[in-house]
C-alpha positions in Angstrom: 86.2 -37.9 82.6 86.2 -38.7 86.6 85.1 -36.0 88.6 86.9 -35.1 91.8 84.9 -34.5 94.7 86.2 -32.7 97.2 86.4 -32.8 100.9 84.1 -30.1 101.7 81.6 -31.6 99.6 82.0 -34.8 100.5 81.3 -33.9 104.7 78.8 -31.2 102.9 77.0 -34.6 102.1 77.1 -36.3 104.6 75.9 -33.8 107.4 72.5 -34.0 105.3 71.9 -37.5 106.7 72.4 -36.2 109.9 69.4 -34.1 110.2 67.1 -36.2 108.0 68.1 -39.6 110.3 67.5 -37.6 113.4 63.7 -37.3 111.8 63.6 -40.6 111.1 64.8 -42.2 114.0 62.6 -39.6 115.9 59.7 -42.2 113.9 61.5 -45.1 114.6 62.5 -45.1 118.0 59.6 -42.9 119.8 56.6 -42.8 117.6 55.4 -46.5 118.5 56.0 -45.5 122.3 54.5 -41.9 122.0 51.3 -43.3 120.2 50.8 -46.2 122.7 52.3 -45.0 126.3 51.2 -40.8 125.8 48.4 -41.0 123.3 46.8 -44.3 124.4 46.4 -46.0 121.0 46.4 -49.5 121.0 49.9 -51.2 120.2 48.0 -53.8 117.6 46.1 -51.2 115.7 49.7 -49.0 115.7 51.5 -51.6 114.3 48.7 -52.9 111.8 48.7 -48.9 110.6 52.6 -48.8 110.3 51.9 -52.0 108.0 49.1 -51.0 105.8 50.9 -47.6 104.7 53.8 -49.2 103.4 51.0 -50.8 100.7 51.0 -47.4 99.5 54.7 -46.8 99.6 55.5 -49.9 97.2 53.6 -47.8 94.8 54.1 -44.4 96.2 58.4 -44.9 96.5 59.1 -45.7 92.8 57.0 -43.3 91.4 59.1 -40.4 93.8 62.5 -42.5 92.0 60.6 -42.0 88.4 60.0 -38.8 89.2 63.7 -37.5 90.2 64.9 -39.8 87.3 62.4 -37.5 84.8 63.9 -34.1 86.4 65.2 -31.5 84.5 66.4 -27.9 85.9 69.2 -25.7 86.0 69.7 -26.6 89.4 70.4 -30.1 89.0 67.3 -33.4 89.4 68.0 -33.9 93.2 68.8 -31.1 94.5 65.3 -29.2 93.9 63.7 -32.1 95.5 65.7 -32.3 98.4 64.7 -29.0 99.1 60.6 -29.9 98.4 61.0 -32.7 100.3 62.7 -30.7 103.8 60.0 -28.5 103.7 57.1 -30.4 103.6 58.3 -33.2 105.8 59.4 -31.3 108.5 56.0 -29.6 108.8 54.4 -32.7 108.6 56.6 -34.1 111.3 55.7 -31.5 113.6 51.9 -32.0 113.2 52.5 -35.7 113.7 54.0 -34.4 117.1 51.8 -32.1 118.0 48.8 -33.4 120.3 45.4 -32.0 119.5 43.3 -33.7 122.2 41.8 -35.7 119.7 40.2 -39.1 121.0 37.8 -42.4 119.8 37.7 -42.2 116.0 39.3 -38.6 115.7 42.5 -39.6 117.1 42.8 -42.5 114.9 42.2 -40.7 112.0 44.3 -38.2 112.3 47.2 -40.2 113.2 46.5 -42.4 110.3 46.5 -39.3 108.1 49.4 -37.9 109.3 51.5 -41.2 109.6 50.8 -41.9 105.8 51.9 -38.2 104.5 55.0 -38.5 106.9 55.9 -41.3 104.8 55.5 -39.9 101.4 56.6 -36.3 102.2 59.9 -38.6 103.4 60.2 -40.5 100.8 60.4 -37.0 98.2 63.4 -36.0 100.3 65.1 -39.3 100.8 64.8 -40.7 97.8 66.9 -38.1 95.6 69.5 -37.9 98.4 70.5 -41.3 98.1 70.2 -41.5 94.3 72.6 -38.5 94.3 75.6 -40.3 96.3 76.3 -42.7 93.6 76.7 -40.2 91.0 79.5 -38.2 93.3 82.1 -40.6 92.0 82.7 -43.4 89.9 85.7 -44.4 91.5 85.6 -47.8 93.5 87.8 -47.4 96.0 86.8 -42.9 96.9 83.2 -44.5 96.5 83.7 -46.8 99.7 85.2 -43.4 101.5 82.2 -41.3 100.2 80.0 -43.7 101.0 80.3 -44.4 104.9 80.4 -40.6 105.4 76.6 -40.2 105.7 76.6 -44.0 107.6 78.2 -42.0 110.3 76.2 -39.2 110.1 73.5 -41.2 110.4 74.6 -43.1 112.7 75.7 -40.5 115.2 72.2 -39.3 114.9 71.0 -42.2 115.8 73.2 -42.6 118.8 72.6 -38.8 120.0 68.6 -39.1 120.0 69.0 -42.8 121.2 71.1 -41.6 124.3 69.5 -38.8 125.4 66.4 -38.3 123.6 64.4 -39.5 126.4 65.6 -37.5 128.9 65.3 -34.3 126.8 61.5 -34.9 126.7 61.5 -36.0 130.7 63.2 -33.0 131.4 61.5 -30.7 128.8 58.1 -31.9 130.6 59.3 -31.1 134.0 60.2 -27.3 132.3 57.3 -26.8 130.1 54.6 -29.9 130.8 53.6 -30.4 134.3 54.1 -34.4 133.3 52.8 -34.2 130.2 55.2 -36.2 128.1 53.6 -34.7 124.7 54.9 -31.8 125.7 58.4 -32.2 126.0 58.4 -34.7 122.7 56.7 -31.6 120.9 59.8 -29.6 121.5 62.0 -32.2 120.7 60.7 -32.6 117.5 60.4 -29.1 116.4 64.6 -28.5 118.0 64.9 -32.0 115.4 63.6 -30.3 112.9 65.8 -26.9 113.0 68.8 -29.1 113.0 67.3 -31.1 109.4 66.3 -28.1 107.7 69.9 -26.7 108.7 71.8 -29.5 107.7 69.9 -30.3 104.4 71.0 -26.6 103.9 74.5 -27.2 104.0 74.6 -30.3 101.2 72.0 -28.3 98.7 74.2 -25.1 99.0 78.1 -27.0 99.5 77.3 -30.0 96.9 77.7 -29.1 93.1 75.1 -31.3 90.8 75.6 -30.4 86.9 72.2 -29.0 85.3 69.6 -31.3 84.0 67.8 -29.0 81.8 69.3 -30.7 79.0 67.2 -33.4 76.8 69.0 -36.6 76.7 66.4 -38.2 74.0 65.9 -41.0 77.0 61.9 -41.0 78.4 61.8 -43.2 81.2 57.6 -43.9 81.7 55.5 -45.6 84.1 56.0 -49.3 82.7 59.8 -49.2 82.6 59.8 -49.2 86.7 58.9 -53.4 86.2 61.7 -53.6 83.6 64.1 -52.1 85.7 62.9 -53.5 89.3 62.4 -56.8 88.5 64.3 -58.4 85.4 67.8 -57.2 87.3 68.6 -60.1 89.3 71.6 -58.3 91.0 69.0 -55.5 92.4 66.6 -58.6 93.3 69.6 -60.3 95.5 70.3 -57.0 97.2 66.4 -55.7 97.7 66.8 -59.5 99.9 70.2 -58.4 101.4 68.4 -55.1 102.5 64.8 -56.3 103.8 66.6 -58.8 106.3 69.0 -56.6 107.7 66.6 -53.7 107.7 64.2 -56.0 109.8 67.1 -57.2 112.1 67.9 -53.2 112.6 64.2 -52.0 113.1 62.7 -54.8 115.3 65.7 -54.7 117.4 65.1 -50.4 117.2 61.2 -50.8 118.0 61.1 -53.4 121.0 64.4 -51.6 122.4 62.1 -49.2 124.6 59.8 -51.8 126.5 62.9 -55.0 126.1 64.6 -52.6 129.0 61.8 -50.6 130.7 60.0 -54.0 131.0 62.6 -56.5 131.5 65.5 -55.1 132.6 63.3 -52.5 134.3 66.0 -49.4 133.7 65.9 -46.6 131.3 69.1 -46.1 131.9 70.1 -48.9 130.2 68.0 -48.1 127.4 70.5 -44.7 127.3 73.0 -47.0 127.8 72.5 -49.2 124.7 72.1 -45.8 122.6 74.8 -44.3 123.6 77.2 -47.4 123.0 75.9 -46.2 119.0 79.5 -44.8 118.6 80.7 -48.2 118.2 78.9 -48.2 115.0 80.8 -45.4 114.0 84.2 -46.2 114.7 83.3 -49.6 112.6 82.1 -47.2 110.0 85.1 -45.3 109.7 87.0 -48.2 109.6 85.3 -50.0 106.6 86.9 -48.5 104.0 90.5 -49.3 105.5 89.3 -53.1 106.5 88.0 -53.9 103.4 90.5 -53.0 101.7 92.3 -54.9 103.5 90.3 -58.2 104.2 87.4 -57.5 101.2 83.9 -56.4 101.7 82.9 -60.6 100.8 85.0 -61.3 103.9 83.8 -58.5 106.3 80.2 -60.1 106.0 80.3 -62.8 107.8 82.5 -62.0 110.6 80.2 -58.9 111.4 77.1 -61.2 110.9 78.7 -63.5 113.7 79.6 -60.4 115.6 75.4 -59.2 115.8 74.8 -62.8 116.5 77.4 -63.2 119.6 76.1 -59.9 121.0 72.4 -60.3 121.0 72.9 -63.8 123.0 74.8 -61.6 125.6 71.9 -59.6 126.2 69.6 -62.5 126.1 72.2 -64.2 128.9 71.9 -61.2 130.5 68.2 -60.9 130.7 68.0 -63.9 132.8 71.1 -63.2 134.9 72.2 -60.0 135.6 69.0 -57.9 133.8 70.1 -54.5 135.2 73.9 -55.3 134.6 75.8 -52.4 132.6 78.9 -54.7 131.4 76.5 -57.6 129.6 74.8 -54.6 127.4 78.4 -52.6 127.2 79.7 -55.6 125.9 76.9 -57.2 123.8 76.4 -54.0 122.7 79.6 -53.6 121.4 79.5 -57.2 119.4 76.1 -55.5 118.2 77.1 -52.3 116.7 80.4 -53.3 115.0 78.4 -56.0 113.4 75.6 -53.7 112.0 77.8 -50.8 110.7 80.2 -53.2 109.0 77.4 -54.5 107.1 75.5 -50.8 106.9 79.1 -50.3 105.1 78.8 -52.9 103.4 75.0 -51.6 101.6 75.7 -48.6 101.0 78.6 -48.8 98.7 76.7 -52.2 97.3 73.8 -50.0 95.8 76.2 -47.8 93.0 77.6 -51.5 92.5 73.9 -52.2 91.5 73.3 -49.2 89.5 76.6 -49.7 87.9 75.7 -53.3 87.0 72.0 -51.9 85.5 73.8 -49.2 83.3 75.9 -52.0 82.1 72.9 -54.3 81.6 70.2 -52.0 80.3 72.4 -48.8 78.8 70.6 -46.2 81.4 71.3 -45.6 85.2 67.8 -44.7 86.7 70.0 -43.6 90.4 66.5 -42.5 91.3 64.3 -45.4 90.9 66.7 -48.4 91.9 67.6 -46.0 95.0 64.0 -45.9 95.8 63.8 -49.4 97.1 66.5 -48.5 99.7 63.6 -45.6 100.5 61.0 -48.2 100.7 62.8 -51.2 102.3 63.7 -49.6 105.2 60.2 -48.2 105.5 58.7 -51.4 104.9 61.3 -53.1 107.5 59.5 -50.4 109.9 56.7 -51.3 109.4 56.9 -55.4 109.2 58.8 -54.6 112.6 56.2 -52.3 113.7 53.5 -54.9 113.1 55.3 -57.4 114.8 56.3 -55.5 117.8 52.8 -54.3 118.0 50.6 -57.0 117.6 53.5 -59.0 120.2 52.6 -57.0 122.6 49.0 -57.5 122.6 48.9 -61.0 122.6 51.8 -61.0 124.8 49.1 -59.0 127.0 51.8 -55.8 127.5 50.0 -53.9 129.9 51.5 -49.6 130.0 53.0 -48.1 132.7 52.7 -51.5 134.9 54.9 -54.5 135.7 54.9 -57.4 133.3 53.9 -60.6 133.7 57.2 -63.7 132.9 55.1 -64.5 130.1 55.2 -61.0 128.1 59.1 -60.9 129.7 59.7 -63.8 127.8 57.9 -62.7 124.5 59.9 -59.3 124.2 63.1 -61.3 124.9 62.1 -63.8 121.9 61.1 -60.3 120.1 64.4 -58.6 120.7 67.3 -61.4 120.3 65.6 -64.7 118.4 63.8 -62.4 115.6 66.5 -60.1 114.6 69.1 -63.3 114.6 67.0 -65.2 112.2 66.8 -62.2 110.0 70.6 -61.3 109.9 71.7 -65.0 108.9 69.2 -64.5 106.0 71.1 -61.8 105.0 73.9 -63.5 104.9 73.0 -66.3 103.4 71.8 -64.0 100.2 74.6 -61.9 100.3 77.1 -64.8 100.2 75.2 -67.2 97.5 73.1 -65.3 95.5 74.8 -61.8 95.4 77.5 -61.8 92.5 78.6 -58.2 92.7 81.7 -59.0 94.8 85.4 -59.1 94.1 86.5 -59.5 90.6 83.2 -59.2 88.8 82.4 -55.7 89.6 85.4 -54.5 88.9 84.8 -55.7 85.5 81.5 -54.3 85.6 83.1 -50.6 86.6 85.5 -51.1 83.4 83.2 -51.7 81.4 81.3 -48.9 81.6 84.7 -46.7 81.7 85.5 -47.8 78.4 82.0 -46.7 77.3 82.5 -43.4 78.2 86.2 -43.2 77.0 84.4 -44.6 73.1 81.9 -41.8 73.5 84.4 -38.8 74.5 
């Protein structure tokens, strides 16, 4: 039988990745700039530590996914961790943000420490949210409407701390810091963090999740992670589809800070960019109603060509007008539609995959096939983070000063050339590798709806 959700659960959802993708894009967007501009860590060794804990996460993430998949409580197998997870990783967060006056050998342990727990104690709180949002609804079509609710969530998180995040901690400094920008991103984090433990609140307490305490004579163990990672070729096209775009999303995220304070020379159009983040949304809350109309197969390219048309704006612009605000309005605009088409686009794509492994295998395991979109976009963080960082030393990206045309030129290659070679690999996967499109999964979903009507 097809469960209805309802609209209060379905925005109870969704407000979850509101908070949690303030946290993260707290990580994403600031932490590079925080450890290297306020701390004074070098950018390569930053980026070379945002690489090396990812090793740990490509054994670390599955295990959390096994783990959820293994649950079993009255309350439900995602719900108690989502809970765990808030908890821990918002006082971890805090500490991350909190500067000790550590220096030399102390500093970079501790922010080595605390950088690799921030990505666990994330990963136990991601990991079962996303596993949960394909088992909301089995419908197709109120899948692709669930879906994009936490995209825009997200999103609007992401256009908020992008905006204005900045300024809060300039302006909390001038309140609180005497100029001391640690200050200011201290309190930012911890008003962050009131608004994630608030709004992870909402979706444990609104969202209903039947009990688990029941023993379904299935053992999932260690070995079956290869099994169920690796011999579906489906989940293999779309861990390809993910790790491109992720990697056109985060290096375009990391470099965004220097691209304009350094060659464009104005934070404002740093805000600028940020703020234009509602663009994403509107193509979010579009999706549903466009693909239906034109087919998610069909959106792909077109918003591919849209992230590609807007980036060369900006590199135009970089050369001609650098402080113009209608070249980064309007590339801007070709940028976003592009990315939350195709954000779309994943999100519903990854029930498609777990649908296709039930069908395939005869178990769902939500938890550990969701755990690669955990550890993808953590590992496109880091390959980003590693880029961006070692660029900028052998670019010789000096803080605080005036760059050379040299490291001008290398952050423009960094922010435009990069992330356009990444999203037409995307595309190319998604369009002749990927099969779960159009007719086929639609077979797929009857499939396994006849199973369940021979088992009732």
């Amino acid at each position: 039988m097809e469960r209805q959700i309802t609209r209060k659960e379905k925005y109870s959802f969704g407000i979850g990745a509101f908070g949690k993708d303030l946290v993260v894009n707290l990580i994403g967007i600031y932490l590079m700039y925080y450890l290297t501009d306020i701390l004074g860590i070098t950018a390569g060794f930053v980026g070379t530590l945002y690489f090396v804990a990812r090793i740990w996460d490509a054994i670390n993430d599955p295990i959390m996914g096994m783990i959820v998949d293994k649950t079993k409580t009255k309350w439900g197998k995602f719900r108690p961790w989502l809970v765990i997870g808030t908890v821990i990783n918002s006082f971890v967060t805090i500490i991350l943000f909190t500067n000790f006056d550590l220096s030399g050998t102390n500093l970079y342990v501790f922010v080595t420490i605390m950088y690799i727990l921030w990505g666990m104690t994330y990963t136990m709180m991601d990991v079962p949210y996303w596993s949960w949002l394909p088992n909301l609804t089995n419908n197709p079509t109120e899948r692709e409407e669930v879906s994009v609710i936490p995209r825009i969530f997200a999103s609007l998180a992401n256009l908020i701390l992008g905006a204005i995040g900045l300024s809060i901690v300039l302006f909390l400094d001038n309140l609180f810091g005497n100029g001391d920008q640690s200050i200011g991103f201290l309190i930012l984090t911890i008003i962050i963090i009131i608004f994630f433990i608030t709004t992870m609140g909402i979706t444990v307490r609104n969202v209903k999740e039947a009990p688990t305490n029941i023993d379904t004579g299935i053992t999932l163990r260690f070995k079956d992670i290869w099994r169920i990672l690796f011999t579906n070729k489906e989940l293999l096209n779309y861990i390809g589809i993910l790790i491109t775009f992720f990697l056109c999303t985060q290096i375009i995220g990391n470099v965004l800070i220097y691209y304009f304070s350094y060659v464009a020379e104005s934070k404002f159009l740093f805000a600028l960019y940020n703020g234009m983040g509602f663009v994403e949304i509107l193509a979010l809350i579009m999706f549903p109603r466009v693909a239906k109309w034109i087919t998610r197969e069909r959106i792909f390219p077109i918003a591919t060509c849209s992230v590609i048309v807007g980036l060369l704006i900006l590199l135009a612009a970089s050369y001609i007008s650098p402080q113009g605000i209608l070249p980064v309005v309007v590339g801007t605009t070709f940028i976003k539609i592009g990315t939350g088409f195709i954000m779309g686009i994943i999100t519903v794509s990854i029930a498609d995959v777990i649908d296709y492994s039930e069908m395939k295998f005869g178990q769902r395991n939500e938890s550990v096939i969701t755990s690669t979109q955990t550890f993808l976009m953590k590992t496109a963080m880091a390959i980003s983070g590693l880029i961006t960082g070692w660029s900028l030393t052998l670019l010789g990206y000096q803080p605080g000063v005036q760059q050379n045309e040299f490291t001008k030129n290398g952050l423009r290659f960094i922010m435009v050339i990069l992330p356009i070679i990444c999203i037409t690999a995307s595309f190319i996967i998604y369009k002749w590798s990927y099969k779960l499109k159009g007719a086929y999964i639609k077979d797929v979903v009857n499939v396994l709806n006849l199973r369940k009507s021979k088992k009732e």
